[in-house]
N, C-alpha and C positions, 0 to 999 in steps of 0.2 A: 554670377547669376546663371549663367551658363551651364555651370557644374551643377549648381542647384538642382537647375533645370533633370539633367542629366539623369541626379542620382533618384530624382524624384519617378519619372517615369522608368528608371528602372527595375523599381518594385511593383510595375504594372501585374505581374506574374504571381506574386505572393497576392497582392490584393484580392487579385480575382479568384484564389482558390479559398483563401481564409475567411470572407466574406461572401460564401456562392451565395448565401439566401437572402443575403442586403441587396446584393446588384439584382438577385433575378426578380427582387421586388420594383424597383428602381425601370429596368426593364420593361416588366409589366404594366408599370402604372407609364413609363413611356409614347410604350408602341400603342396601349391603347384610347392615349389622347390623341396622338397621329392617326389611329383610325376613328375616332369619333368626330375627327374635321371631316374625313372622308366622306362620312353616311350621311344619309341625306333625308333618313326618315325618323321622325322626332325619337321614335321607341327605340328604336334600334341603338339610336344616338345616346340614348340614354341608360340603357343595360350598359353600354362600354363602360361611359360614365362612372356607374355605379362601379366597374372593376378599377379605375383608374382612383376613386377616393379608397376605397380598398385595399389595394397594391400600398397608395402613399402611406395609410395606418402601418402596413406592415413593413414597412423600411424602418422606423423605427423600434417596430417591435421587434424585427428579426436583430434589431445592431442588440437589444437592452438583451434577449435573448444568445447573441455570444459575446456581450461582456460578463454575464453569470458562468455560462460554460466555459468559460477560460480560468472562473472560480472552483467550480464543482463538479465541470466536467457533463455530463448527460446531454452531450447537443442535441443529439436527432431524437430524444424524445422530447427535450424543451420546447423545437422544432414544428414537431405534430402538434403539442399543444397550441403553438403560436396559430398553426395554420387552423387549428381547428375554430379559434377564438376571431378571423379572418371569415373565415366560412359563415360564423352566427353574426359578424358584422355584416356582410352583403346579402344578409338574409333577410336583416331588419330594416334595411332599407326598400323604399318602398317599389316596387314594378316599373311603374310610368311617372313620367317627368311631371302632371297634372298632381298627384299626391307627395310628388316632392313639394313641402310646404317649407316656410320657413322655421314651421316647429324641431324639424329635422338640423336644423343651427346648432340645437340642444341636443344633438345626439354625437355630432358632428368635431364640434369644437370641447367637448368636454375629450370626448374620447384620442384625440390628438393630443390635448395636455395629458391624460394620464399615461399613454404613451413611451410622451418625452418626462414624463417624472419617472416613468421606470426605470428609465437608463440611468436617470440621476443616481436613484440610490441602490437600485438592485443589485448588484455584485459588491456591494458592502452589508445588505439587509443580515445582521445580526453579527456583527464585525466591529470593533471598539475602536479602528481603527482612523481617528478622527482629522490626521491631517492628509491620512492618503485619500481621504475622503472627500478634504476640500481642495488638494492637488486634479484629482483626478476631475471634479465636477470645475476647477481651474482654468483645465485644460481642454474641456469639451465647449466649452464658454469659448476659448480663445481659436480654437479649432473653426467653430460656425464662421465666427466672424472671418477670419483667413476666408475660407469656404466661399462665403457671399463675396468677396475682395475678389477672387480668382474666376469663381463663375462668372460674373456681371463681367469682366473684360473678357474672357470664354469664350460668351454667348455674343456682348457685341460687337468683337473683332471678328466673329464668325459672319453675324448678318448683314455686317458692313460688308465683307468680303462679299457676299451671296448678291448687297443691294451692286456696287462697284461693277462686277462681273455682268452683271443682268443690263444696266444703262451704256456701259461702254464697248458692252458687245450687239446687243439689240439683242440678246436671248428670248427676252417675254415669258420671263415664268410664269409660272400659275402661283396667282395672289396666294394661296395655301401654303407655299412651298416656308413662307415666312414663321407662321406661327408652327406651322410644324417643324420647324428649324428650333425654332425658341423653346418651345415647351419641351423635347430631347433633348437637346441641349442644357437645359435648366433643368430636367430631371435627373437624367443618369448621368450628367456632367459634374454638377455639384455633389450629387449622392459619391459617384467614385472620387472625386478632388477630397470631401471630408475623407473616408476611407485614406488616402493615401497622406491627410496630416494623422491618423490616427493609428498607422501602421502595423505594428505589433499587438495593438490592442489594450490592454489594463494592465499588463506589464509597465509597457510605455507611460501611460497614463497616471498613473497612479507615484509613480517613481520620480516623476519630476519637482523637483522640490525645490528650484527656484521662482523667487518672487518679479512678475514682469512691474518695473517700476510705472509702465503704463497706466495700468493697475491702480496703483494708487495716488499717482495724479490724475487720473479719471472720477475716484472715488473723490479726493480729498478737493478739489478745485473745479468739480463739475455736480456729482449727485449732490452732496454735503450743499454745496449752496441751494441747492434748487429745495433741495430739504428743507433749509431755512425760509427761503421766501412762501412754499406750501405753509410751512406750518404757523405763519407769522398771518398769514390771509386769514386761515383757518382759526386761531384762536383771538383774532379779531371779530372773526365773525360769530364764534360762538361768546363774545363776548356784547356784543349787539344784541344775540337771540338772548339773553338773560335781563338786558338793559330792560328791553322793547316786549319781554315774555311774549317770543311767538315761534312759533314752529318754525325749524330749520326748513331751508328749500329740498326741494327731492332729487336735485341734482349736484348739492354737497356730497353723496353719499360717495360716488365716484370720485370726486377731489379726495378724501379720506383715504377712501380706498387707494387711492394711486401714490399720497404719502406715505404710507406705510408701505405697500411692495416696494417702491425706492426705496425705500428708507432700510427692508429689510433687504432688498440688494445690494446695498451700498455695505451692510456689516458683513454680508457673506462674504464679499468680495477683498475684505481687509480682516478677516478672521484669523489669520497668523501672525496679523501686526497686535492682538490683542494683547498676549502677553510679552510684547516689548515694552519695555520699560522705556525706550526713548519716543516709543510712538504715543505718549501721553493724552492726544487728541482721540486717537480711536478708543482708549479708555472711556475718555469722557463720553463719547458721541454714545456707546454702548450701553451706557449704563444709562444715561438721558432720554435717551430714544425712545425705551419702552414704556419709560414713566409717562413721557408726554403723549402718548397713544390712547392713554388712561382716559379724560376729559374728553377725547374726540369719539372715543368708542361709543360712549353714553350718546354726543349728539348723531350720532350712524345711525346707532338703534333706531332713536325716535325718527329721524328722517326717513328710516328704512316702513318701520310699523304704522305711521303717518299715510303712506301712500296703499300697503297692504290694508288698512284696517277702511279704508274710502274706497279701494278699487279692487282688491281682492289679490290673490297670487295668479304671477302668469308666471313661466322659468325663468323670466328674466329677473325678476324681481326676488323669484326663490334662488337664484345663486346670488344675486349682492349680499340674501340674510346669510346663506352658506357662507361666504366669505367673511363675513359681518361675525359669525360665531366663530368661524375658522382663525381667524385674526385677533381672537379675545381670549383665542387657548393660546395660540405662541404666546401672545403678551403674559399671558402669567406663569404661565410656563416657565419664559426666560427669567421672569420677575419672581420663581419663588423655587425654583428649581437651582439647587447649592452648583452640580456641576453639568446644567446643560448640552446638549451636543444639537449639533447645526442640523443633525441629519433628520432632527425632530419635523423640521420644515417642510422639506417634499412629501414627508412619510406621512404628516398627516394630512397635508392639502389632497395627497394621495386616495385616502382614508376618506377625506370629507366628497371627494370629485366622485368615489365610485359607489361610491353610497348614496348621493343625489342621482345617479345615473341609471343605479339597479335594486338600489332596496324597494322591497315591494312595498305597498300602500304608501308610503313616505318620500317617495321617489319623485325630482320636479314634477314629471305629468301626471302622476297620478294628484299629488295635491293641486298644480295649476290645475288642472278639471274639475274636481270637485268642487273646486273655493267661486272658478268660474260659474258653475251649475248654480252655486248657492244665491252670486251675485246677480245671476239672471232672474230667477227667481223672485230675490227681492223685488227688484224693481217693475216685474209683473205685478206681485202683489202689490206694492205702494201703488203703481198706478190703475190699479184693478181692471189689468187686462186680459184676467183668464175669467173662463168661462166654461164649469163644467171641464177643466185640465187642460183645456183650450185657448190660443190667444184671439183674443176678438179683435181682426182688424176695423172692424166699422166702429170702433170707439175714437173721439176724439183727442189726440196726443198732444201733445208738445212737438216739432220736430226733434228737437236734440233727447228724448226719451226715445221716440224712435230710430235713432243714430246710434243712442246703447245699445236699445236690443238688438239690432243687424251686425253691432259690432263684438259681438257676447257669442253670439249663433254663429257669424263667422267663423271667430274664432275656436268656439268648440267643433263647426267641421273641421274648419282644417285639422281639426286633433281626431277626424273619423267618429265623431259623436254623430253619427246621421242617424242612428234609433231614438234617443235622447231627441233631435229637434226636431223629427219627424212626430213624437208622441204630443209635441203641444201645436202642433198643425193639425186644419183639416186636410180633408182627401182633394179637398182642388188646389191647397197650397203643397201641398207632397208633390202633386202630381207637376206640378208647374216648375217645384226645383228638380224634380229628377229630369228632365228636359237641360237644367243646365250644368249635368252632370259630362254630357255629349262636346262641352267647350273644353276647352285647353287647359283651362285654370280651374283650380279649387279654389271659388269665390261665389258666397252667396249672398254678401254685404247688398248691392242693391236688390236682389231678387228683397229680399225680407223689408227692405224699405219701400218698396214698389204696391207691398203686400196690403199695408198701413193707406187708407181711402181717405183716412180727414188728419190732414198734421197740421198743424199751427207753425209757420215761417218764424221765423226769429227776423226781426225788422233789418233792412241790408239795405245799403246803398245801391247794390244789383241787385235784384229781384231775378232769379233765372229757373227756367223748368225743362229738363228732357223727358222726354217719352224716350223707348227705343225695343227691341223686339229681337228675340235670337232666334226666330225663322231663319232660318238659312235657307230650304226650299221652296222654291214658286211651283206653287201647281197651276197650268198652262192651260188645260181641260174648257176647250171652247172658243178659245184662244188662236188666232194664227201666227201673228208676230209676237214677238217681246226683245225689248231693249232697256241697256239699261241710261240712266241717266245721272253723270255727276254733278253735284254739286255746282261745277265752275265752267263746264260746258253749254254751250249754246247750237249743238251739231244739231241737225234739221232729219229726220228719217223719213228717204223717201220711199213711198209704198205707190209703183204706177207712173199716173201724171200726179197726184198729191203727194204734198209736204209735212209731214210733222212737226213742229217746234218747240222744245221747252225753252223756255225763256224767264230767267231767275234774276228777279228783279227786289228779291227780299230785302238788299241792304238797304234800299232807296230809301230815303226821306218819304216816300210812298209806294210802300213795299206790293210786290206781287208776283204771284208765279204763274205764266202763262205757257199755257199749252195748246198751240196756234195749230191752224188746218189753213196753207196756203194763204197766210196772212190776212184772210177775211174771216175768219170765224174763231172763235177762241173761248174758253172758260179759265175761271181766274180760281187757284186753286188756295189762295189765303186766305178763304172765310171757312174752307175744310180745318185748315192748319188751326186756326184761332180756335174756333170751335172744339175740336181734338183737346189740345193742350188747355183749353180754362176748364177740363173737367178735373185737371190737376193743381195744386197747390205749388206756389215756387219753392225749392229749394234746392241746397247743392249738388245733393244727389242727384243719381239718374232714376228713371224709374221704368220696371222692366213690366210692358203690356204683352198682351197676346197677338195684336195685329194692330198696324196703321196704314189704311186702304181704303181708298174711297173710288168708287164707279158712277161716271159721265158719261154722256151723248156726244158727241163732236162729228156734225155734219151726219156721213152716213157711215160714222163709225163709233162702236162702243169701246168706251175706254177704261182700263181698270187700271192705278197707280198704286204701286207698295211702297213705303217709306220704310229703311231701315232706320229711322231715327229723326225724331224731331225736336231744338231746342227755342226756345223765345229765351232771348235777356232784354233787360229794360236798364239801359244808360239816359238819353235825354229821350230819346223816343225805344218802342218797340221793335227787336231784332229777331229775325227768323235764320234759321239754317236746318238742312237737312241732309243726310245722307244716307248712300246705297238705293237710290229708287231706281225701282223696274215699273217700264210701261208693258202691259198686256192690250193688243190691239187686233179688233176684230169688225 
């Protein structure tokens, strides 16, 4: 082990000259997760960010990039291309951390798998060569896993060391020192450890042509079974939806989908045992497999088009049908293609991934938008809530219609449709979301529910209602003191020889919130509260007002209270809470 050891990092040298543009990706996406612990201000925090998802893209686009130049030779223009393709990635990502939505997932996770398929097949792309092809993607399979084996004790015989050292010395690091330990560690650690089982590069690779018997006791005595029990649930159940004639669930489509990627795992992974004649089981398993995909395909579809054709396309839903289409070409591919090749597999998941990604008009968000628009729409019209292109909040809804609409509109902001939802608003609901443009978040679900004056509650065991308000400024103008007042405090403010007192007695069995002068004089602030909130309707939502304030007399002082938020729920009696009040006292 020793020697192992040895000969291993003594190719530290060749690594880092054969490999400059893999580490200085590795590097980069490093140093700059250890300075975005550093910063301390969201933007800032979040440009790094953006170079560190970046950096990661490009560790594996610079390794797919000199496994081809070890083919065809041309690095350093491959190189610029790479970087240049790196450059429109950090472009299209958005500025500020508030417009990172999660529609960005879709931009995110596709572009990482296609990636890691280029390295699959790229230095074979247009090469006959089909078993150096499943050696080499063999080897990179068996390479990761090593990789993650070596990093994980790496990383935590490092931060044990780090915790060890810190306790039984009294050092007192700074809590930082941890995750910026882990995340270097786990980035240029594991990126140089693969590098160094991958050594020579496709040479190496590619040349290896023994079979790890691991390998196929993993396939034969782990996937193979679990194949069995998917597909035995599975055509039980589509044997039910026939019995019973009723649509399959919408969460089959994922079970499907998961049999068949093991399933088409499981053949990759024993594709030289195919033509042995003693391996008579992977015969079998081979030729069965794709037949039995047949029957499940057909219930995908409908499960798939079942939820599209009721809810419309979001990306999510456009890549299970990508996949869903993507999975119906291998199937007959392999089922009607005399001498198929394996390499068919990446090449066109390849194919299918970057074409949801960037073909125009047909591209996930351009159809999840449109099909969205369509679906909002509808349901305007069925409930005839436009008026003149407009929606009319003063018509009486359903709540759960008004749930759609806020979650349609949401949704197409987050996708930067703000023209689009601005055109079927008036000018005081425009004006009112651009106000919650200034928060953190790109979220306008309750503003749009807030918007809606009569909803119909859906009958509930709890009946609950918030009000709440994104003022964030108090204007003081008149004013000599202001303090504020939480929730669960009972602190007294003293102004002189007089006392102040909130005194929050909501939960009681005889609720009240009092606001005492010197324990002789007081006003009871829970028929303001009641008042306020029966002008709303209960439901789950919050609902976003423009102010909650009410102004009193108290002795010889005038008093003005701001609520940042007020809820009533109803269990066996009526429940109040409030939070963020400011007293203004004068």
């Amino acid at each position: 082990m020793k020697e192992k050891f040895k000969q291993i990092w003594g190719k530290a040298d060749d690594i880092i000259l054969r490999y400059r543009m893999v580490l200085t990706m590795a590097l980069v996406a490093a140093i700059s997760s250890v300075v975005a612990i550093e910063l301390d201000t969201q933007q800032n925090q979040f440009m790094v960010t953006k170079l560190v998802m970046t950096a990661c893209l490009g560790i594996s686009l610079m390794f797919a990039v000199k496994m081809l130049s070890q083919r065809i030779g041309k690095e350093f223009l491959m190189q610029i291309l790479a970087l240049g393709i790196l450059a429109v990635f950090f472009y299209v990502l958005p500025n500020s951390q508030r417009d990172f939505t999660e529609a960005y997932a879709f931009v995110l996770i596709p572009s990482y798998i296609l990636s890691h398929l280029l390295v699959s097949f790229i230095p074979f792309f247009g090469e006959k060569r089909e078993l150096n092809f499943w050696q080499y993607n063999k080897n990179l399979f068996i390479n990761i896993f090593l990789t993650a084996v070596f990093t994980g004790v790496l990383v935590g015989g490092v931060m044990l060391a780090i915790l060890a050292v810190d306790n039984l010395f009294d050092l007192n690091f700074n809590e930082d020192l941890y995750p910026k330990t882990f995340l270097f560690l786990a980035i240029v650690g594991s990126c140089f450890i693969f590098l160094l089982f991958n050594d020579k590069g496709l040479s190496q690779l590619e040349s290896d042509s023994s079979y790890p018997q691991i390998l196929k006791f993993f396939t034969q005595f782990v996937l193979i079974p679990l194949l069995l029990i998917y597909v035995v649930i599975l055509y039980f159940y589509f044997g039910k939806i026939l019995i019973h004639w009723e649509l399959p669930r919408g969460w089959v489509s994922y079970l499907i989908l998961a049999y068949s990627v093991v399933g088409i795992l499981a053949l990759l992974l024993v594709h030289p045992l195919k033509e042995d004649s003693t391996k008579s089981w992977v015969k079998i398993f081979s030729k069965v497999f794709y037949y039995s995909l047949v029957p499940l395909l057909v219930m995908l579809f409908t499960a798939i088009f079942t939820r599209i054709l009721e809810y419309g396309y979001t990306e999510a839903r456009y890549y299970v049908l990508l996949l869903a289409v993507w999975l119906t070409a291998v199937v007959f591919y392999f089922i009607f293609i005399k001498k198929p090749t394996i390499k068919f597999v990446p090449v066109s998941l390849f194919a299918f991934v970057l074409f949801a990604l960037i073909f125009p008009y047909f591209n996930a968000f351009s159809v999840a938008k449109r099909s969205q628009k369509n679906e909002l729409e509808k349901v305007l019209i069925s409930n005839n809530l436009l008026a003149n292109g407009k929606i009319d909040f003063n018509k009486k809804i359903k709540n759960t219609v008004a749930d759609e609409v806020a979650n349609k509109m949401d949704y197409l902001y987050k996708r930067f449709e703000e023209d689009y939802i601005y055109s079927l608003l008036g000018n005081e609901q425009v004006s009112r979301l651009k106000k919650t443009e200034k928060t953190g978040y790109r979220d306008i679900h309750y503003s749009i529910l807030g918007f809606f004056k009569y909803k119909t509650a859906e009958p509930s065991a709890v009946k609950r209602v918030e009000i709440y308000t994104l003022n964030s400024l108090v204007k003081i103008d008149g004013y000599r003191y202001m303090a504020r007042v939480q929730d669960y405090e009972q602190k007294g403010i003293t102004i002189g020889r007089d006392k102040i007192t909130v005194r929050n007695n909501l939960r009681n069995s005889k609720p009240q919130l009092l606001v005492k002068l010197n324990e002789d004089q007081s006003v009871d602030l829970l028929p303001f509260i009641q008042r306020k909130l029966s002008e709303y309707q209960p439901q789950i939502e919050r609902i976003l007002v423009d102010d909650i304030s009410t102004e009193f007399t108290l002795g010889k002082y005038q008093v003005k209270i701001l609520f940042g938020s007020l809820t009533k729920e109803k269990f066996k009696n009526d429940q109040y809470f409030f939070s963020d009040a400011v007293l203004l006292i004068k």
